[in-house]
PyMOL commands that place a pseudoatom at each C-alpha (Angstrom):
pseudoatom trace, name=CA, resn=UNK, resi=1, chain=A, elem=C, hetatm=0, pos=[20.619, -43.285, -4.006]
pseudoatom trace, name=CA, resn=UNK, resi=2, chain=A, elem=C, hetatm=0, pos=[18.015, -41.375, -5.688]
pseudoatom trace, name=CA, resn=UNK, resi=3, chain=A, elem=C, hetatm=0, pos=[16.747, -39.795, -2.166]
pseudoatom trace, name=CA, resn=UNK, resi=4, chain=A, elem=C, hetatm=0, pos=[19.982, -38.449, -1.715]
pseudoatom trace, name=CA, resn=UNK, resi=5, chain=A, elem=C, hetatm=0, pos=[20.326, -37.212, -4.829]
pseudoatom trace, name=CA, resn=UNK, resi=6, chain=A, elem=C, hetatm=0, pos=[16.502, -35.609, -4.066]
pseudoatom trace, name=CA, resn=UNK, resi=7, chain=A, elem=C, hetatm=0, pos=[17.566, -34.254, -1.044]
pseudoatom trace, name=CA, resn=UNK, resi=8, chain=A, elem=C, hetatm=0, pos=[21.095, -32.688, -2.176]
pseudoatom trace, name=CA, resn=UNK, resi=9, chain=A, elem=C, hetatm=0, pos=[19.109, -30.708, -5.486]
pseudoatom trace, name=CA, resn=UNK, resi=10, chain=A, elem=C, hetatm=0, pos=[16.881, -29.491, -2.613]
pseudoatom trace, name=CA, resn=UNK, resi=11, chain=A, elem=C, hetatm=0, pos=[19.653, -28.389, -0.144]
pseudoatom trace, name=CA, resn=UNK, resi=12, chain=A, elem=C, hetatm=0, pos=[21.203, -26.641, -3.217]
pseudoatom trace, name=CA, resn=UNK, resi=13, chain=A, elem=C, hetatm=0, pos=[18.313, -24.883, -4.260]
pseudoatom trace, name=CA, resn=UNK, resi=14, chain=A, elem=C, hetatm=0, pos=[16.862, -23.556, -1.052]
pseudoatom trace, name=CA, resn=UNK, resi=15, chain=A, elem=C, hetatm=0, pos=[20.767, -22.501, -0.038]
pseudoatom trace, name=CA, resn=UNK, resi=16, chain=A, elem=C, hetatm=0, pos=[20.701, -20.228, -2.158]
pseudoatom trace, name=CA, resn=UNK, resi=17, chain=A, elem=C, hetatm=0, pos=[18.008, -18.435, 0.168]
pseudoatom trace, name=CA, resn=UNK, resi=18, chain=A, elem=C, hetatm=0, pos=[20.160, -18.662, 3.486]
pseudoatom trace, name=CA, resn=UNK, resi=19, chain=A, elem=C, hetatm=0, pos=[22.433, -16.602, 2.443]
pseudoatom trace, name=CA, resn=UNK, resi=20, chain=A, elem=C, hetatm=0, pos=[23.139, -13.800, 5.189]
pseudoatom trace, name=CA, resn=UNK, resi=21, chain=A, elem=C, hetatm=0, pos=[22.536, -10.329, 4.670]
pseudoatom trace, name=CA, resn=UNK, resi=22, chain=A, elem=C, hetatm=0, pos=[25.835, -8.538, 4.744]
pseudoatom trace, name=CA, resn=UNK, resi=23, chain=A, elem=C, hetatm=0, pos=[26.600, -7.513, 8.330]
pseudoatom trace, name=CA, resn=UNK, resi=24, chain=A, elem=C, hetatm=0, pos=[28.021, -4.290, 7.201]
pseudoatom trace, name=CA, resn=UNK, resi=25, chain=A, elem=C, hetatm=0, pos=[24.577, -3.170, 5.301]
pseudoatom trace, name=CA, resn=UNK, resi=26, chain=A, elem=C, hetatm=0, pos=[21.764, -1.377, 6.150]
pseudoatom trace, name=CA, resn=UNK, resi=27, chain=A, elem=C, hetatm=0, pos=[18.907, 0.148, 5.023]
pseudoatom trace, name=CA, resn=UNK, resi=28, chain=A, elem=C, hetatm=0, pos=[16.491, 3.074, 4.894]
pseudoatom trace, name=CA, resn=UNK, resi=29, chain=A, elem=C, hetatm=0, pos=[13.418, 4.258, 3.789]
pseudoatom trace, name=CA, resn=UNK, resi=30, chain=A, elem=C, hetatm=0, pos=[12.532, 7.908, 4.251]
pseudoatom trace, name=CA, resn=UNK, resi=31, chain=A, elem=C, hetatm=0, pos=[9.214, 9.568, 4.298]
pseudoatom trace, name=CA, resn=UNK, resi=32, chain=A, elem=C, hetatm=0, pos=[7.448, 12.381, 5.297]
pseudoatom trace, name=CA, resn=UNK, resi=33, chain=A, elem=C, hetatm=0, pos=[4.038, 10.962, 7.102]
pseudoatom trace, name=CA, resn=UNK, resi=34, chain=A, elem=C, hetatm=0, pos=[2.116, 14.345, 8.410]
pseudoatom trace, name=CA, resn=UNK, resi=35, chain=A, elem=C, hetatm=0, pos=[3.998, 16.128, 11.189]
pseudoatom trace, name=CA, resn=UNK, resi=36, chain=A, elem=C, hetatm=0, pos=[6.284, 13.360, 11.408]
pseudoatom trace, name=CA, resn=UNK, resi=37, chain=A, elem=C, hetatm=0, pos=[9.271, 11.735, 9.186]
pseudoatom trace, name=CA, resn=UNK, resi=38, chain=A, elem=C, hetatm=0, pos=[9.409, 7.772, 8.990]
pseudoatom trace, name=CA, resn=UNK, resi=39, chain=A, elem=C, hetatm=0, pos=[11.925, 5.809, 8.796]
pseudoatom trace, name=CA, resn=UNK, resi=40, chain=A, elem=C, hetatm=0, pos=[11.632, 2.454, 7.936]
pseudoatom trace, name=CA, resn=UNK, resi=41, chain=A, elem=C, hetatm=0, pos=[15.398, 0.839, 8.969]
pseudoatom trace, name=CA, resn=UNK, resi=42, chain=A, elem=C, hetatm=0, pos=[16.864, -2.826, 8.342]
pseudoatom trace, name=CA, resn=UNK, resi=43, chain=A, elem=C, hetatm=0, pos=[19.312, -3.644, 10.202]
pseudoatom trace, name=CA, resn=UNK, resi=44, chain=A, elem=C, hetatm=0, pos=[21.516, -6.729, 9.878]
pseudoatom trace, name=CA, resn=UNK, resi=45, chain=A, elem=C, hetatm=0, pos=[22.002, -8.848, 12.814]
pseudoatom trace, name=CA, resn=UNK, resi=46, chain=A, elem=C, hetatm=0, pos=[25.034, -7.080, 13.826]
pseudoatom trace, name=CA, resn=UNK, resi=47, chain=A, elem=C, hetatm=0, pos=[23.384, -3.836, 15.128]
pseudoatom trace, name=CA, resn=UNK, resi=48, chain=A, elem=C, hetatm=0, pos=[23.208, -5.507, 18.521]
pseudoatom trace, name=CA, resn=UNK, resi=49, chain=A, elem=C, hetatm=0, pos=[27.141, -5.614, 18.197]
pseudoatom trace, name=CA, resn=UNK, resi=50, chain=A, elem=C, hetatm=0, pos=[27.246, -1.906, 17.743]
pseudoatom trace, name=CA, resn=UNK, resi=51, chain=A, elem=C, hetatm=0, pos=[25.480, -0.978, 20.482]
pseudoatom trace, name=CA, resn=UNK, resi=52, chain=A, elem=C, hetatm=0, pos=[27.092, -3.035, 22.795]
pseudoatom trace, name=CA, resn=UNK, resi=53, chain=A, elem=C, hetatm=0, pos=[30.573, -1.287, 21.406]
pseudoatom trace, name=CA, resn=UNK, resi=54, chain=A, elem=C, hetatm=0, pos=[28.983, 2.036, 21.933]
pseudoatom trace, name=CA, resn=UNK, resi=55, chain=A, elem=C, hetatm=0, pos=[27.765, 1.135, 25.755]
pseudoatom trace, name=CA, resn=UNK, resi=56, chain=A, elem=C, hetatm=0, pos=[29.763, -1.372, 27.599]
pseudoatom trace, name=CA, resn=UNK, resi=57, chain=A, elem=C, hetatm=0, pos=[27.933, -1.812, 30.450]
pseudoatom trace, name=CA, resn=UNK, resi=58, chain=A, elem=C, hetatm=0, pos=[25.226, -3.525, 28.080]
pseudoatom trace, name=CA, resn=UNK, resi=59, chain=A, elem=C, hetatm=0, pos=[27.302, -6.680, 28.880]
pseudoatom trace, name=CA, resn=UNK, resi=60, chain=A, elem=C, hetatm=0, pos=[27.001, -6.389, 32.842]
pseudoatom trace, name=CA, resn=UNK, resi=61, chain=A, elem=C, hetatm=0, pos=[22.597, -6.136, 32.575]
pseudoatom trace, name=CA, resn=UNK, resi=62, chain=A, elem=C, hetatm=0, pos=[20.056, -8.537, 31.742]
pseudoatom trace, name=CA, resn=UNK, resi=63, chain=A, elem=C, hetatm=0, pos=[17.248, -6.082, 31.626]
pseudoatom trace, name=CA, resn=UNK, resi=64, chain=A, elem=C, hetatm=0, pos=[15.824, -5.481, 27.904]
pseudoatom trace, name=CA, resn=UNK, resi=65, chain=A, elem=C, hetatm=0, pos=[14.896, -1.958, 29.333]
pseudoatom trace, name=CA, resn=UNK, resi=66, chain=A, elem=C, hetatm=0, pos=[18.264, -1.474, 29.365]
pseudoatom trace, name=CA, resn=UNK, resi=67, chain=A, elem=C, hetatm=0, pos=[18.846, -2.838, 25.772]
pseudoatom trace, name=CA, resn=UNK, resi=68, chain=A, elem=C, hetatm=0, pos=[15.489, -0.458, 24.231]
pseudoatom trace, name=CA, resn=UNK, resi=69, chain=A, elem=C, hetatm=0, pos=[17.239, 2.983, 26.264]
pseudoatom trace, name=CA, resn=UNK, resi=70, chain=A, elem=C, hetatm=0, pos=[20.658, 1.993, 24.869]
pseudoatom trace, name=CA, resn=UNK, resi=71, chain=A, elem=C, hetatm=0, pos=[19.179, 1.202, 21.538]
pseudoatom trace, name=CA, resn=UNK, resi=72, chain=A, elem=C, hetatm=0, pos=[17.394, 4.553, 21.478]
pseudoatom trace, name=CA, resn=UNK, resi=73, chain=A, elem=C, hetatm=0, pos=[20.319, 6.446, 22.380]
pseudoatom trace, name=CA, resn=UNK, resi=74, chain=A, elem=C, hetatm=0, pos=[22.256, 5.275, 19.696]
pseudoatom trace, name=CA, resn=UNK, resi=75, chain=A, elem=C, hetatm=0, pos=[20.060, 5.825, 16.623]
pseudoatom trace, name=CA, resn=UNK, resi=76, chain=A, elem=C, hetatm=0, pos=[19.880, 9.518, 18.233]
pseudoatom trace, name=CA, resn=UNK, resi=77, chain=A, elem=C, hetatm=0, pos=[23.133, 10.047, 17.889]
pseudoatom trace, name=CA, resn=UNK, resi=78, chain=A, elem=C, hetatm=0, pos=[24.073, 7.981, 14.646]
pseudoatom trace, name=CA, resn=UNK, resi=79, chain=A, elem=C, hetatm=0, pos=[20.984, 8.735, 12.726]
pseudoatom trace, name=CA, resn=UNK, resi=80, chain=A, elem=C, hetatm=0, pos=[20.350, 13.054, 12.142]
pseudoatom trace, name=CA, resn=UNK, resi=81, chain=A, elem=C, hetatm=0, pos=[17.645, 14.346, 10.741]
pseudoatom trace, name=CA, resn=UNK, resi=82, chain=A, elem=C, hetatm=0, pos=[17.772, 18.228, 9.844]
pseudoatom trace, name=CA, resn=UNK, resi=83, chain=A, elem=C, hetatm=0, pos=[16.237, 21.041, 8.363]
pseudoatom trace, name=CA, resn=UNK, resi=84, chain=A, elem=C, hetatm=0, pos=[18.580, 23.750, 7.774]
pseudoatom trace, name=CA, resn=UNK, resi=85, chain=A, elem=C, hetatm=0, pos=[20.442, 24.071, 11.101]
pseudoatom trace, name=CA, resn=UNK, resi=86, chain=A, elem=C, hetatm=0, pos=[17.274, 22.751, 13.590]
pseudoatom trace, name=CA, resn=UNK, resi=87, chain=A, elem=C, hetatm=0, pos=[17.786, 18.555, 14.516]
pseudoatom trace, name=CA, resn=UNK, resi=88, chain=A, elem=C, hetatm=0, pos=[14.419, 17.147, 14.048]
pseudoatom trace, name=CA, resn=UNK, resi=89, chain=A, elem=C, hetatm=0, pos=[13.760, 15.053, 17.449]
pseudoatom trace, name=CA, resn=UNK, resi=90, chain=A, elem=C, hetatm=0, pos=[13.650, 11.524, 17.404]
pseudoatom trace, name=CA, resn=UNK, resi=91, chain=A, elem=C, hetatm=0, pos=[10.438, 10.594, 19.354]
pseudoatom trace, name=CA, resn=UNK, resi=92, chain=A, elem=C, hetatm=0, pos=[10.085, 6.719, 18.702]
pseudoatom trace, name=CA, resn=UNK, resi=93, chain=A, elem=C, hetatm=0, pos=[12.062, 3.707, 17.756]
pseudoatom trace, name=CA, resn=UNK, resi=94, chain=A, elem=C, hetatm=0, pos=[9.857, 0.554, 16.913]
pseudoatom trace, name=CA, resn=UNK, resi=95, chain=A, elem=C, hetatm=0, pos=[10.500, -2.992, 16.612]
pseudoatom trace, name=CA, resn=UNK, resi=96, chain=A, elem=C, hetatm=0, pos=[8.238, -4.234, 13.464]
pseudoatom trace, name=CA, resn=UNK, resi=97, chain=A, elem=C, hetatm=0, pos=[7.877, -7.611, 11.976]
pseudoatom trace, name=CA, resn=UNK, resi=98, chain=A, elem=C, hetatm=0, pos=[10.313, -9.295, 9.958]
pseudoatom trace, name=CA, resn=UNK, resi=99, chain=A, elem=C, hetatm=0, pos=[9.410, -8.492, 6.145]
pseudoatom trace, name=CA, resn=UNK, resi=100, chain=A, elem=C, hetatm=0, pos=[12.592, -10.728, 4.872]
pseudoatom trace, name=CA, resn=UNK, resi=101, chain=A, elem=C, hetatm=0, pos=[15.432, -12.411, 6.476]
pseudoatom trace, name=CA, resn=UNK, resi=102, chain=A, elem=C, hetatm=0, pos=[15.080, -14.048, 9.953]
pseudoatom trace, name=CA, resn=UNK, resi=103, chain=A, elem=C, hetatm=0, pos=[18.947, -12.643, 10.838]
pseudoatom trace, name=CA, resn=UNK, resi=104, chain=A, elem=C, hetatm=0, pos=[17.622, -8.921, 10.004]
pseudoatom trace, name=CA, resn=UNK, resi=105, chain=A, elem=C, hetatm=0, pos=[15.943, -6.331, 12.478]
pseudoatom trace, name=CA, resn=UNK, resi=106, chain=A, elem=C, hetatm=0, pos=[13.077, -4.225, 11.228]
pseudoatom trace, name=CA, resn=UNK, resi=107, chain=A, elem=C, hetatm=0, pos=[12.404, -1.006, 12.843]
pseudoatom trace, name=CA, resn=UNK, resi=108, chain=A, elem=C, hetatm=0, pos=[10.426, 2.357, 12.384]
pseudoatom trace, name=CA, resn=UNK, resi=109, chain=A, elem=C, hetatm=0, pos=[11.934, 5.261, 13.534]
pseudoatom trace, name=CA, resn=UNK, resi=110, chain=A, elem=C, hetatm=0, pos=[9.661, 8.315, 13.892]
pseudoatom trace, name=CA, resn=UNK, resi=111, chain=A, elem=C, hetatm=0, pos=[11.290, 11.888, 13.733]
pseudoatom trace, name=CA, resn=UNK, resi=112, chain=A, elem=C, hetatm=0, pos=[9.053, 15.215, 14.810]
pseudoatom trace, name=CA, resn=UNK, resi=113, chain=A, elem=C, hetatm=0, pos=[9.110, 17.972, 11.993]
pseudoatom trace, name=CA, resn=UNK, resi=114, chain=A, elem=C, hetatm=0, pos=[6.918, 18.372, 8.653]
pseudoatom trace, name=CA, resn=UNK, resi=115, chain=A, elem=C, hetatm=0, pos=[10.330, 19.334, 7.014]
pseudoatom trace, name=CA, resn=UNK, resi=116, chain=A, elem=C, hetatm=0, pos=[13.863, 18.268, 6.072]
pseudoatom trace, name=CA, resn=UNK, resi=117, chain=A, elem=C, hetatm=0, pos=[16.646, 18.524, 4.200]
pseudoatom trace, name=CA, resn=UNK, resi=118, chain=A, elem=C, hetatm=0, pos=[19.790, 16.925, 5.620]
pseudoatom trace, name=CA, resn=UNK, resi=119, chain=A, elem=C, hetatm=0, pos=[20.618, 12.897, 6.951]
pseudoatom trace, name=CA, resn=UNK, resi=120, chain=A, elem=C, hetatm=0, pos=[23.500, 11.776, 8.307]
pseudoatom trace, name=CA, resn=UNK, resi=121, chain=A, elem=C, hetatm=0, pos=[23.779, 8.454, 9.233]
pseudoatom trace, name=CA, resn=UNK, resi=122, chain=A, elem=C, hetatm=0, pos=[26.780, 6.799, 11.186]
pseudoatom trace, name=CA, resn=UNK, resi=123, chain=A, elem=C, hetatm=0, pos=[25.156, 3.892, 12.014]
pseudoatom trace, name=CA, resn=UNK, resi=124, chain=A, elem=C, hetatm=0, pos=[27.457, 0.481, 12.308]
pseudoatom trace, name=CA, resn=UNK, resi=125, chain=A, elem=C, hetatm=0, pos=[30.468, 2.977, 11.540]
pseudoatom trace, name=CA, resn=UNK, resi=126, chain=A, elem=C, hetatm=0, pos=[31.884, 2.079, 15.030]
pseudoatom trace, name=CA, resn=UNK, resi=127, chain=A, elem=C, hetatm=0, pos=[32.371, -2.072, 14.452]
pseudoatom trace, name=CA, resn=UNK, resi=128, chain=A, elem=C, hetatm=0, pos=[32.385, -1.555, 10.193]
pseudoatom trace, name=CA, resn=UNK, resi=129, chain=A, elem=C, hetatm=0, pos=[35.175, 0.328, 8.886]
pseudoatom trace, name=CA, resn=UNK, resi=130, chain=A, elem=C, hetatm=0, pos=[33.296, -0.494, 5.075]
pseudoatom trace, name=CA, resn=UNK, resi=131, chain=A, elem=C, hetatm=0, pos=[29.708, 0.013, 6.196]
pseudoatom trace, name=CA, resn=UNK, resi=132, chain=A, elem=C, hetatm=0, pos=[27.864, 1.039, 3.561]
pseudoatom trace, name=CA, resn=UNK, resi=133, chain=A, elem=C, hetatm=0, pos=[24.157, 2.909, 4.375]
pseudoatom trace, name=CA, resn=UNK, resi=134, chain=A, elem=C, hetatm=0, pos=[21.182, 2.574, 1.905]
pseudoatom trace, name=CA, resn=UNK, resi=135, chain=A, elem=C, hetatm=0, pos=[18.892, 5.305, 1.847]
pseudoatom trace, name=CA, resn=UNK, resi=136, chain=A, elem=C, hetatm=0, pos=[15.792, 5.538, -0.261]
pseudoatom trace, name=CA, resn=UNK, resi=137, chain=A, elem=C, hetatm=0, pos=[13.878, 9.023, 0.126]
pseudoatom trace, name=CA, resn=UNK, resi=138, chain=A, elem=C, hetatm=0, pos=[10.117, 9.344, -1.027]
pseudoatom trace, name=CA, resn=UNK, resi=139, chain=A, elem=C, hetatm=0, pos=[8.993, 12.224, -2.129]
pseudoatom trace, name=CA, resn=UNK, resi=140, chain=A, elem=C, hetatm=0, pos=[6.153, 11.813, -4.341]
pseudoatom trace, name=CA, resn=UNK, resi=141, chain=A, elem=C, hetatm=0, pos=[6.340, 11.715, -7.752]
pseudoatom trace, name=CA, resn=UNK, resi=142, chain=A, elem=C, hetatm=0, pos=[9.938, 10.443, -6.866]
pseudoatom trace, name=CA, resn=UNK, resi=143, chain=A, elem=C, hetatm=0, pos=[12.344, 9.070, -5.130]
pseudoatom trace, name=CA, resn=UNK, resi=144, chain=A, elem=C, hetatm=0, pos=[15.978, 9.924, -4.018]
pseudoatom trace, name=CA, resn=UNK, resi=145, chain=A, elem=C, hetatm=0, pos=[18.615, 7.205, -3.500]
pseudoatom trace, name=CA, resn=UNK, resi=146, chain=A, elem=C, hetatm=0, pos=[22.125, 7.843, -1.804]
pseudoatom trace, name=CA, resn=UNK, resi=147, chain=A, elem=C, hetatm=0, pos=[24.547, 6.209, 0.328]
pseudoatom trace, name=CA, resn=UNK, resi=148, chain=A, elem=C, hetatm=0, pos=[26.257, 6.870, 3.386]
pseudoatom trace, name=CA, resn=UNK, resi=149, chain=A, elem=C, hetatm=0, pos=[29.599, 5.436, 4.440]
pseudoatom trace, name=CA, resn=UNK, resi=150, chain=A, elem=C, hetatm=0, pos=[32.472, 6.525, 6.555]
pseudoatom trace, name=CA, resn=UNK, resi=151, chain=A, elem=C, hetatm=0, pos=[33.699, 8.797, 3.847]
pseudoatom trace, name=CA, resn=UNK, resi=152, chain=A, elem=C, hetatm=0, pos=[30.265, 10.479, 3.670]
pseudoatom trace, name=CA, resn=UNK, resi=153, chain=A, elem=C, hetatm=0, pos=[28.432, 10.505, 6.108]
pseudoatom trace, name=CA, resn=UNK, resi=154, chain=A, elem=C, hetatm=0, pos=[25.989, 13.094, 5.450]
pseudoatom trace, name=CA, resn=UNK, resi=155, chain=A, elem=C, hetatm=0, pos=[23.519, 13.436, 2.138]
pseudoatom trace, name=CA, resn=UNK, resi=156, chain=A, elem=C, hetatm=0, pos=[21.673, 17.311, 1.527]
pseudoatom trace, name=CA, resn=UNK, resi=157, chain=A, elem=C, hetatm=0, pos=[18.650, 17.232, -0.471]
pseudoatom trace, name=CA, resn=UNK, resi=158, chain=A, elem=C, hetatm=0, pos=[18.318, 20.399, -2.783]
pseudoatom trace, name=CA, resn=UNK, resi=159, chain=A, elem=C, hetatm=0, pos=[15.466, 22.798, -1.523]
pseudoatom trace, name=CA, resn=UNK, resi=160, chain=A, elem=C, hetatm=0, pos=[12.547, 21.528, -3.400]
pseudoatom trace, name=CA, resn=UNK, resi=161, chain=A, elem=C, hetatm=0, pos=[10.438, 24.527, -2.868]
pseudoatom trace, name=CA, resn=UNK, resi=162, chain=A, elem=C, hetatm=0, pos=[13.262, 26.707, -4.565]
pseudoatom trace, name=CA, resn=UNK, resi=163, chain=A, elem=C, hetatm=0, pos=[12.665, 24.192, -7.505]
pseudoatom trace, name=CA, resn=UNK, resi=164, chain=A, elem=C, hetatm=0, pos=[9.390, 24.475, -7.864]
pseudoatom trace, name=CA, resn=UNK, resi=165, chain=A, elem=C, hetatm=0, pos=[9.433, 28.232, -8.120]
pseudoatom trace, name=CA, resn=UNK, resi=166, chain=A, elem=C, hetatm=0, pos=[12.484, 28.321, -10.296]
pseudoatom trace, name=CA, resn=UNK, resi=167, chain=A, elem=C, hetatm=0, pos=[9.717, 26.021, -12.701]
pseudoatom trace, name=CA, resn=UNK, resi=168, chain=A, elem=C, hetatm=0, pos=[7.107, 27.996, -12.106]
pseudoatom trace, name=CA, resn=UNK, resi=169, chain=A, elem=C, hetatm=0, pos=[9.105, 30.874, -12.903]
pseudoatom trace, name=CA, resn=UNK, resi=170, chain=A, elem=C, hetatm=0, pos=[10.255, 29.156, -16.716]
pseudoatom trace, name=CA, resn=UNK, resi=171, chain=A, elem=C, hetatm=0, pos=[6.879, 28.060, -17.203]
pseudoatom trace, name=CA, resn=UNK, resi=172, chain=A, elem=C, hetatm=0, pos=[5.382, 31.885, -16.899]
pseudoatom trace, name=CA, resn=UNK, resi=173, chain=A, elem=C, hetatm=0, pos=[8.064, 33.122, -18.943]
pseudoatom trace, name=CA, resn=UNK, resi=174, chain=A, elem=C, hetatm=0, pos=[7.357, 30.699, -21.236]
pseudoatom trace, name=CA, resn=UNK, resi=175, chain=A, elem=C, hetatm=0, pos=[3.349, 31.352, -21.908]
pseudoatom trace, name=CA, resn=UNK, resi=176, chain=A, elem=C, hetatm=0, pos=[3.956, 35.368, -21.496]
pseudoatom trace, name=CA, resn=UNK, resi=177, chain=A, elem=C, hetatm=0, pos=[6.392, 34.425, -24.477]
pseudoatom trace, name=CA, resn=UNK, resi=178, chain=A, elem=C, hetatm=0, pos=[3.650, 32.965, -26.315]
pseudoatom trace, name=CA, resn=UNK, resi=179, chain=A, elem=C, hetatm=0, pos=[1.272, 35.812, -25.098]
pseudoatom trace, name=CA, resn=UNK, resi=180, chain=A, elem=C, hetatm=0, pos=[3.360, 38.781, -26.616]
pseudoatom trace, name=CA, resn=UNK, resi=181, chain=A, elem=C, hetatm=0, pos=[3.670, 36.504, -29.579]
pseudoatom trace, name=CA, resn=UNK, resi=182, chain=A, elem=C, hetatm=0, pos=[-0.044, 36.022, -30.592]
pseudoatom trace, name=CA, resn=UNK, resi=183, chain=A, elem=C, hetatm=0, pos=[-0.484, 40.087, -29.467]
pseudoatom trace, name=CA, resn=UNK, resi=184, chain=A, elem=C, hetatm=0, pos=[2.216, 41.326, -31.833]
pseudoatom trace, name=CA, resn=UNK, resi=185, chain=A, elem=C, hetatm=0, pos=[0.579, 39.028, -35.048]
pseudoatom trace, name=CA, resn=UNK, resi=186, chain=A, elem=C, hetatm=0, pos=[-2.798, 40.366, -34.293]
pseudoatom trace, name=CA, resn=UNK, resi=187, chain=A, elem=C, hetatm=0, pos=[-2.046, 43.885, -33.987]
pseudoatom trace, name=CA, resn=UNK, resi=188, chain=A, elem=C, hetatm=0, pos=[0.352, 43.491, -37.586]
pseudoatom trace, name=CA, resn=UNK, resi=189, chain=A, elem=C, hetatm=0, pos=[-3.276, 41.820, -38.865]
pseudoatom trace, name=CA, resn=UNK, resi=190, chain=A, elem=C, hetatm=0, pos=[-5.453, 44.652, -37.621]
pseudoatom trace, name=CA, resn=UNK, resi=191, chain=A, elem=C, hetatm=0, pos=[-3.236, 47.020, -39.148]
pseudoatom trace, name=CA, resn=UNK, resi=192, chain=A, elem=C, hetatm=0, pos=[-3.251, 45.835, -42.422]
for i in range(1, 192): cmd.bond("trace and resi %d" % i, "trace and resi %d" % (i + 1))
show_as sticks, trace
zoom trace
C-alpha cells in the first residue's frame, strides 16, 4: 500500500511537467545578429498540421525534402520581415535542439538585412482561428514584447534612430540652457 501511495505522489508531481504546450502558441525571439536578423521560433507540435493545410500534396510524399521546401515556403509567406516598404529575404530555416518540451519544434530563422522595422506573422492562422503569436524583440538596452493574432497581424516598431536624435536634440537644448545661464550670471558679476 505504501508503494502505491509512493508511486501516485510521484505521478502527481512530475504531471504537472507533461503538460502540453498550447497548440495554438508560438513563439519568437528577434534579433539583429550583423547583416542578418535571427529568429529564434517555438513552435508547438501542431506546425506540421499547418503546413500540411497549406500544401496538400504533403500527404501523397514520403520525402523529408519535400517536408524542409514546404516548410520553408511557408514561414516565407507567414513570417515578414520589413524595413519600410523593402521584405527582408528569408535565407535559412534551421532545425535546433529542443531547449524545453519534447512536443515543441525549435528553429532559427535567418533573415538578410542590418535593418527593420515591421513583422507580421500569420503563422498557425490557417488551422487556429485563436492563435496567439509571442514576439520578444532585442534591442539592446531593451526589449520589445507584442503579440500577433488574427486580429493583428502585423506589429511596427517606432524608428529608433528618429528617437535618438529627438534625445539628442532635448539633451543639447538642455546644456545650451545651462550654458546661457552660467554666461548671463557672470557677465551681471563682471559688471558689478
Amino acid at each position: 500500500m505504501n508503494h502505491l501511495r509512493f508511486f501516485l505522489v510521484v505521478t502527481l508531481i512530475f504531471s504537472t511537467f507533461s503538460f502540453a504546450h498550447d497548440a495554438n502558441k508560438s513563439f519568437f525571439k528577434i534579433q539583429q545578429k550583423g547583416q542578418n536578423v535571427e529568429v529564434q521560433a517555438e513552435f508547438p507540435w501542431s506546425i506540421r498540421n499547418a503546413v500540411i493545410k497549406a500544401f496538400p500534396d504533403l500527404e501523397n510524399s514520403n520525402l523529408q525534402s519535400d517536408f524542409e521546401a514546404a516548410f520553408f515556403q511557408y514561414i516565407d509567406h507567414h513570417f515578414q520581415i520589413a524595413h519600410g516598404n523593402s521584405a527582408l529575404k528569408l535565407v535559412a530555416v534551421e532545425e535546433v535542439a529542443h531547449s524545453g518540451h519534447s512536443h515543441q519544434n525549435n528553429f532559427v530563422l535567418l533573415y538578410e538585412g542590418n535593418a527593420f522595422d515591421t513583422i507580421k506573422n500569420t503563422i498557425l492562422f490557417n488551422i487556429y482561428k485563436d492563435q496567439e503569436n509571442y514576439h520578444e524583440i532585442l534591442i539592446e538596452p531593451n526589449s520589445i514584447k507584442f503579440i500577433t493574432s488574427i486580429d493583428a497581424d502585423t506589429f511596427k516598431l517606432q524608428d529608433t534612430s528618429a528617437e535618438n536624435y529627438n534625445d539628442l536634440f532635448l539633451i543639447g537644448l538642455v546644456l545650451l540652457s545651462v550654458v546661457v545661464v552660467f554666461l548671463g550670471i557672470a557677465y551681471k558679476r563682471r559688471n558689478k
